[in-house]
C-alpha positions as protocol buffer text, in pm:
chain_id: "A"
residue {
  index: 1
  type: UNK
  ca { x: 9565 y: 4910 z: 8381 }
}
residue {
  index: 2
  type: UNK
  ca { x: 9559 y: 5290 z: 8476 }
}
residue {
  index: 3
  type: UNK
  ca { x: 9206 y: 5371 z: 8568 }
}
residue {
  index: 4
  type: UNK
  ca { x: 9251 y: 5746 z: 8638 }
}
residue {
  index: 5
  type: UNK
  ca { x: 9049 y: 5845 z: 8307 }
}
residue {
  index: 6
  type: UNK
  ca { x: 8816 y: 5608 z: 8392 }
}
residue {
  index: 7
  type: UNK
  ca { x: 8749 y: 5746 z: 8760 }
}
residue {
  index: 8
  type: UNK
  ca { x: 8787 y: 6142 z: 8670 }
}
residue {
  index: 9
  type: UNK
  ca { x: 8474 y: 6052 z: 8388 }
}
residue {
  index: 10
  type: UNK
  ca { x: 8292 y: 5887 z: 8699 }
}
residue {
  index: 11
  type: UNK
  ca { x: 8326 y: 6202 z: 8908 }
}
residue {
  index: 12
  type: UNK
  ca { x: 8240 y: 6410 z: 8614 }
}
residue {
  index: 13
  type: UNK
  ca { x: 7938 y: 6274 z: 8559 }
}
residue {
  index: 14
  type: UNK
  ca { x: 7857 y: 6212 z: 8915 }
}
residue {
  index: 15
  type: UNK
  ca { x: 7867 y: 6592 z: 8942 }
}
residue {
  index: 16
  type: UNK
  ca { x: 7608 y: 6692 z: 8633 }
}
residue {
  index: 17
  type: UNK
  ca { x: 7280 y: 6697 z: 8770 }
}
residue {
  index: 18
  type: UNK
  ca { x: 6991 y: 6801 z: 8638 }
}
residue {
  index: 19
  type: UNK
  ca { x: 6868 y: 7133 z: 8681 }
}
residue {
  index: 20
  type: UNK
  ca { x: 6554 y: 7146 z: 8946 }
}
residue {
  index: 21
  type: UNK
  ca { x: 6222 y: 7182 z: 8752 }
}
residue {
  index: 22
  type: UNK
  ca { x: 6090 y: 7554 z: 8806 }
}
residue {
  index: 23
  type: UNK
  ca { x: 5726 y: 7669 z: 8756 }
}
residue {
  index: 24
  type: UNK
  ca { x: 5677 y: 7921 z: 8559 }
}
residue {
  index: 25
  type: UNK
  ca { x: 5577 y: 8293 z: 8561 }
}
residue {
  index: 26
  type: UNK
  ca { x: 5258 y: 8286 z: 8414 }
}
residue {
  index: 27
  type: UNK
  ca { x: 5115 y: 8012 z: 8551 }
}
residue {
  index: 28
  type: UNK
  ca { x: 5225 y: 8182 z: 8902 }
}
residue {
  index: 29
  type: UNK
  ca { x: 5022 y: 8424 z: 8843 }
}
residue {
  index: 30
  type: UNK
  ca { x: 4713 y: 8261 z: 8764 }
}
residue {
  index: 31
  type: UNK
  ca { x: 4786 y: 8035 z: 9117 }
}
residue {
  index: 32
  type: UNK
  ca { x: 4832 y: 8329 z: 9391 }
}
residue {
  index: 33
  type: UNK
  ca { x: 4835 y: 8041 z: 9664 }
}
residue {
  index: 34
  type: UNK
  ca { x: 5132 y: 7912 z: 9507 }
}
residue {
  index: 35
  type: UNK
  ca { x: 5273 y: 8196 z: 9419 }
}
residue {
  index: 36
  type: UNK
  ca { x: 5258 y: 8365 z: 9812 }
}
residue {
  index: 37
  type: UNK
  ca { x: 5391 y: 7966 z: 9893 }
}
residue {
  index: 38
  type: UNK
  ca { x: 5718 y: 8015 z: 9670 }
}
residue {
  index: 39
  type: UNK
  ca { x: 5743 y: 8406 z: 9794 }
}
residue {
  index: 40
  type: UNK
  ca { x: 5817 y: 8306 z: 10139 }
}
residue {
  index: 41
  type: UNK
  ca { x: 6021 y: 8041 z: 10038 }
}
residue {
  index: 42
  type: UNK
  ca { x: 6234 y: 8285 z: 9851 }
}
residue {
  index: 43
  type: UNK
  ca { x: 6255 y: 8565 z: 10101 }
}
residue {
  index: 44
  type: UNK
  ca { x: 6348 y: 8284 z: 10395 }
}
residue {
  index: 45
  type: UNK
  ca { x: 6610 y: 8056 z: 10161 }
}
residue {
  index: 46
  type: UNK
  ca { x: 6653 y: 8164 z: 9806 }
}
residue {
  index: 47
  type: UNK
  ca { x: 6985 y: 7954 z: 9768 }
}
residue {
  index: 48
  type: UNK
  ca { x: 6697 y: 7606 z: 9862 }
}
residue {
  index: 49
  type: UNK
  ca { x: 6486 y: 7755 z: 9605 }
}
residue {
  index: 50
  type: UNK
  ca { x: 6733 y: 7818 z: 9338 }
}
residue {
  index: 51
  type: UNK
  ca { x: 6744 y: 8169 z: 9145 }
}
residue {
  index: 52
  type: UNK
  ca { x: 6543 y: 8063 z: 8845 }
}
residue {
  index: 53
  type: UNK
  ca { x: 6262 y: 7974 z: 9017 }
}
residue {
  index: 54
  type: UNK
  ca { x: 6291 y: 8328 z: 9252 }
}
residue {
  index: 55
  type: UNK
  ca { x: 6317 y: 8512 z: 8942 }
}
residue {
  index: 56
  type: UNK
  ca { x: 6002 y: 8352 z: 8832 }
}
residue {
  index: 57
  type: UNK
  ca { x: 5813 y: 8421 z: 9169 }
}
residue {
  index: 58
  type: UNK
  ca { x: 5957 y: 8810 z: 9063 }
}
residue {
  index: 59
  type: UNK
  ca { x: 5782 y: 8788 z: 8749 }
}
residue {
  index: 60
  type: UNK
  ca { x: 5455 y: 8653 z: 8833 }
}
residue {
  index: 61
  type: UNK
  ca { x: 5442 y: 8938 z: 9092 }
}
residue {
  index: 62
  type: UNK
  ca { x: 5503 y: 9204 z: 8813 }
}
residue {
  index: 63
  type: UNK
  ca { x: 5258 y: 9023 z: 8609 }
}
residue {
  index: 64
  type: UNK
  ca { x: 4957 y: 9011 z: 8857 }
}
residue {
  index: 65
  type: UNK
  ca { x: 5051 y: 9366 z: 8974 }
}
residue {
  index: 66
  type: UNK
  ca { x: 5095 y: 9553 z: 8614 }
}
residue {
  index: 67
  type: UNK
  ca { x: 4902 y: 9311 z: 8418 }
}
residue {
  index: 68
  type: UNK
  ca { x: 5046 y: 9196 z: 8065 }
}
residue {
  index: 69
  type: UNK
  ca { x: 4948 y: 9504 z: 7871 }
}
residue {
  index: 70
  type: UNK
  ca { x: 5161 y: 9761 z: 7681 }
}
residue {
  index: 71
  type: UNK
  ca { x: 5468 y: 9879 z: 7883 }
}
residue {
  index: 72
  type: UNK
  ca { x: 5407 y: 10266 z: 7951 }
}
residue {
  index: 73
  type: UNK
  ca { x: 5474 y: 10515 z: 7645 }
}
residue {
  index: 74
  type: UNK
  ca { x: 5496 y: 10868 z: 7733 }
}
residue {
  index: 75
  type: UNK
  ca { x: 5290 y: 11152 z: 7498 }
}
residue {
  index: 76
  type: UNK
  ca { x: 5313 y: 11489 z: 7538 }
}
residue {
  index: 77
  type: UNK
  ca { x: 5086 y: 11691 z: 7745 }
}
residue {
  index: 78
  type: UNK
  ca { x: 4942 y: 12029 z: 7660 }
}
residue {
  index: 79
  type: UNK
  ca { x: 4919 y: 12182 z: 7968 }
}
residue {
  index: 80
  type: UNK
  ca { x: 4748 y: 12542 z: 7875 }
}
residue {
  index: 81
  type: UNK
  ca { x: 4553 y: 12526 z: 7531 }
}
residue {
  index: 82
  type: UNK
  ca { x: 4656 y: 12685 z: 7279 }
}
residue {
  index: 83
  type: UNK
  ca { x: 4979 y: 12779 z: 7415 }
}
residue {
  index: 84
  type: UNK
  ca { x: 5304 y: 12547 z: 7354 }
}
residue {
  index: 85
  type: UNK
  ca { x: 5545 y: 12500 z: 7639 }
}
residue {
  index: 86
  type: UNK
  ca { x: 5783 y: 12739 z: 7691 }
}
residue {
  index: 87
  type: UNK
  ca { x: 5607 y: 13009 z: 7539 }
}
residue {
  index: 88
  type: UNK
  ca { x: 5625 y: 13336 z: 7704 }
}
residue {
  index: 89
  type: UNK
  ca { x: 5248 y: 13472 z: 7610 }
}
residue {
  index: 90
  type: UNK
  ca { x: 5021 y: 13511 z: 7945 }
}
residue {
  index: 91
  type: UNK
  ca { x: 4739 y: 13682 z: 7990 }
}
């Protein structure tokens, strides 16, 4: 009996794991203990860590330091009144 198949499906499953369980962004950023916890972690071993979870230490950071409001939209100033930019009248 050949049992090649039957030992390259053994190794192939033998070698899916499951992916580590990760906590998420926001609830990072509502734990700031955990959050500086998983920070150092990151900056001393990220590779231990695994990236998702770094990426989500990344995120709560940008959450508790922006907030989760609008991103920033640009309007246009009027710097003298009265007079549009560029415009060559001065008093």
């Amino acid at each position: 009996m050949n049992r090649t198949p039957l030992l390259l499906l053994v190794l192939l499953l033998s070698a899916c794991e499951k992916p580590m369980p990760f906590e998420s962004a926001e609830f990072l950023a509502e734990n700031p203990k955990r959050l500086e916890e998983l920070r150092l972690q990151c900056r001393a071993d990220q590779s231990k860590l695994g990236d998702a979870q770094c990426n989500a230490v990344a995120d709560a950071q940008r959450i508790r330091f922006m907030g989760k409001g609008t991103p920033y939209t640009p309007r246009s100033v009027e710097f003298y009144k009265g007079y549009p930019i560029g415009s060559s009248q001065r008093n």
